[in-house]
C-alpha positions as CSV (number, residue, x, y, z in Angstrom):
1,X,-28.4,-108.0,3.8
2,X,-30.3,-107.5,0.5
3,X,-28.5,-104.9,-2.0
4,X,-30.5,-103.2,-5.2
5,X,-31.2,-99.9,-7.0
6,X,-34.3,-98.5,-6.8
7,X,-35.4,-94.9,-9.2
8,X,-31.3,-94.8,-9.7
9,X,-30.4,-94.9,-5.9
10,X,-28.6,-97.7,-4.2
11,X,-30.4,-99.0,-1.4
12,X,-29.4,-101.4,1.6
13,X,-31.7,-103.2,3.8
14,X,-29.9,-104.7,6.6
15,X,-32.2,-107.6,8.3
16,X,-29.1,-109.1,10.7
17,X,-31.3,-108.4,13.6
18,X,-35.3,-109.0,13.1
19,X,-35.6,-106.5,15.8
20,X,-33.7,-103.7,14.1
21,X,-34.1,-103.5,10.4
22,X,-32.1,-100.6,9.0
23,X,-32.9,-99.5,5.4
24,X,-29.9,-97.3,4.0
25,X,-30.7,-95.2,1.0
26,X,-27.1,-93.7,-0.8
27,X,-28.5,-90.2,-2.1
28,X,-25.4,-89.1,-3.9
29,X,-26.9,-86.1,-5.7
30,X,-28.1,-85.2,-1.9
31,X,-31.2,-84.1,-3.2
32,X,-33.9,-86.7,-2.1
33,X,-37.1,-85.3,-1.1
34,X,-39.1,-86.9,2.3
35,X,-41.9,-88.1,-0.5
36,X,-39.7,-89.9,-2.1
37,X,-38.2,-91.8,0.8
38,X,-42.0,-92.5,1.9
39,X,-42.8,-93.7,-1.2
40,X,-39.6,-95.9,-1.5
41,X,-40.2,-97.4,1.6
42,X,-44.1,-98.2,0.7
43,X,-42.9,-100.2,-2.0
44,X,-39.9,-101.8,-0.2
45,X,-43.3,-103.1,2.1
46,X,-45.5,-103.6,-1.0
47,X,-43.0,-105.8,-2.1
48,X,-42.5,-107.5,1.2
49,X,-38.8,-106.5,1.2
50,X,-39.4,-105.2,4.9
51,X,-41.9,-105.0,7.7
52,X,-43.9,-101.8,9.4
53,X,-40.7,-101.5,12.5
54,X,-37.5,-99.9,10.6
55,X,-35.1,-97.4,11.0
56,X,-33.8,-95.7,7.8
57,X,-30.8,-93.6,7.5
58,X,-30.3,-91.7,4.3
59,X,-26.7,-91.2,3.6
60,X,-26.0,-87.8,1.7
61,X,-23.4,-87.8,-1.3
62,X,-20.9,-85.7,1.2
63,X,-21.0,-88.2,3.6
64,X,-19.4,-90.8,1.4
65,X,-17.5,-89.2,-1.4
């Protein structure tokens, strides 16, 4: 599992299973757009962090606090 902060969101990247990487993006202010996902997951491949097969969950500020 691979932790860091990325444009001031926590992000998760989960690589247990090569089969099923799961990238978890912490949105507490709940108000990340679907362009900036897609352009945090370009660079998360850019940078070789992960590959082209994910699954990404965005968790919402609600959800957690």
């Amino acid at each position: 599992m691979k932790d860091l902060y990325l444009n001031g969101l926590y992000i998760e990247i989960n690589t247990k299973n090569p089969n099923d990487t799961v990238v978890y993006i912490y949105d507490c202010m709940s108000d990340l757009k679907e362009t900036e996902r897609d352009s945090i997951l370009n660079y998360l491949r850019a940078e070789g962090f992960i590959g082209n097969k994910i699954r990404c969950e965005i968790i919402r500020g609600e959800d957690y606090f």
